[in-house]
C-alpha positions as CSV (number, residue, x, y, z in Angstrom):
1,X,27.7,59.5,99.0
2,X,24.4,58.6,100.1
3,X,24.3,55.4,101.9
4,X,26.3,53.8,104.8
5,X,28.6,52.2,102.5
6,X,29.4,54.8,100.8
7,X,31.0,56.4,103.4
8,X,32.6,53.9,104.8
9,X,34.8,53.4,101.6
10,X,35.4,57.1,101.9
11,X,36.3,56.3,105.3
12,X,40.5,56.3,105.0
13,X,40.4,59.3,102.8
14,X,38.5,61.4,105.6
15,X,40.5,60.8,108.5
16,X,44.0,61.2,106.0
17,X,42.6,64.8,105.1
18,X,42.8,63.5,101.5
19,X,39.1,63.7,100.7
20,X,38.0,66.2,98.2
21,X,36.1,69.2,99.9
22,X,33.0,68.3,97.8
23,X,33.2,65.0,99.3
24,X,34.3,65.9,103.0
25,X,31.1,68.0,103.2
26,X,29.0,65.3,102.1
27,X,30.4,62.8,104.1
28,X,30.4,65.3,107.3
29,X,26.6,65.7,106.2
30,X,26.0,62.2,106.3
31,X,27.7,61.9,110.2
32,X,25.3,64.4,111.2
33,X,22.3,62.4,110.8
34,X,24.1,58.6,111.1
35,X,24.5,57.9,114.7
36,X,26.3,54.5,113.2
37,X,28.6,55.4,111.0
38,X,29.9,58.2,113.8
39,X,30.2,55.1,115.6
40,X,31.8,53.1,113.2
41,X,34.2,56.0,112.4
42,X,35.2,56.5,115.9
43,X,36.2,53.1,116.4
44,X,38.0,52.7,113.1
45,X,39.9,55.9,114.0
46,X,40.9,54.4,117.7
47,X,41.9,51.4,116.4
48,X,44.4,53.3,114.0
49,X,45.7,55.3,116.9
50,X,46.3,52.2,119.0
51,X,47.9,50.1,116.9
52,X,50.3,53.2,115.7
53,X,53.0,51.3,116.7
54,X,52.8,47.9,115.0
55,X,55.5,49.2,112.5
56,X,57.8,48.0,114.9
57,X,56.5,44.3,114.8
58,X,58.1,44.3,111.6
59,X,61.5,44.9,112.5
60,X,61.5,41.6,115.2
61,X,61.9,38.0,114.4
62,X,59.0,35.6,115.3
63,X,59.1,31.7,115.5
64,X,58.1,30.3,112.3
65,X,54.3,29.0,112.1
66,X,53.4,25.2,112.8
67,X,52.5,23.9,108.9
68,X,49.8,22.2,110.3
69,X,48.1,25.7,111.0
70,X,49.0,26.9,108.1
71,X,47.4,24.7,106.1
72,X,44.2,25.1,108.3
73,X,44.3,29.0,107.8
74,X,44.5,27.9,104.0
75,X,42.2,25.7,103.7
76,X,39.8,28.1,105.5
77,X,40.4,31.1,103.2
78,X,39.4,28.6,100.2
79,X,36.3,27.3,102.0
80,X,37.3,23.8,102.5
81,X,37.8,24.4,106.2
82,X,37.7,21.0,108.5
83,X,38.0,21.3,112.0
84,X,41.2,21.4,113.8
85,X,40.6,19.7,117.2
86,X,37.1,20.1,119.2
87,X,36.1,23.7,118.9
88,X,33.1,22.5,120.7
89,X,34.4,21.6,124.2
90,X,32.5,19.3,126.3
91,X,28.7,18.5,125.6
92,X,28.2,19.4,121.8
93,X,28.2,21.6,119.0
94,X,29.9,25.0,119.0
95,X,27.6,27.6,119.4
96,X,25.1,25.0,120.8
97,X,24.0,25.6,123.9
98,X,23.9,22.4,126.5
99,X,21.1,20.5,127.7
């Protein structure tokens, strides 16, 4: 494990306890000196404890999803995304700043 992404796809493994001691000690090694993957790691391992609960969104019934944004989300996903409305606002392109 000697870069960044290395330990990031070690990541789940670590925090589950299931990591091989050879590995947890390299990965611990590797926090030590890399303020951002401690940061990284910290934030993965809150956002695990705060959405703990989501199991239960499984058990509820939603209303069904508009076709229509379905087939945006789709057409996203395969790259062929066309915009659904005016992401813009007023006075131009998104991300554009106005004049």
């Amino acid at each position: 494990m000697s870069t960044c992404r290395d330990c990031i796809d070690f990541l789940c493994d670590y925090l589950d306890n299931s990591l091989p001691e050879s590995q947890r000690v390299e990965f611990e090694s590797h926090l030590a000196v890399c303020p951002c993957c401690r940061t990284f790691m910290e934030t993965y391992r809150k956002t695990v404890e705060m959405t703990g609960g989501c199991q239960e969104c499984d058990k509820k019934t939603y209303p069904k999803l508009p076709e229509d944004l379905i087939r945006a989300i789709l057409s996203a996903r395969n790259g062929a995304a066309k915009p659904v409305g005016d992401a813009a606002g007023p006075g131009g392109a998104a991300g554009q700043p106005l004049e």
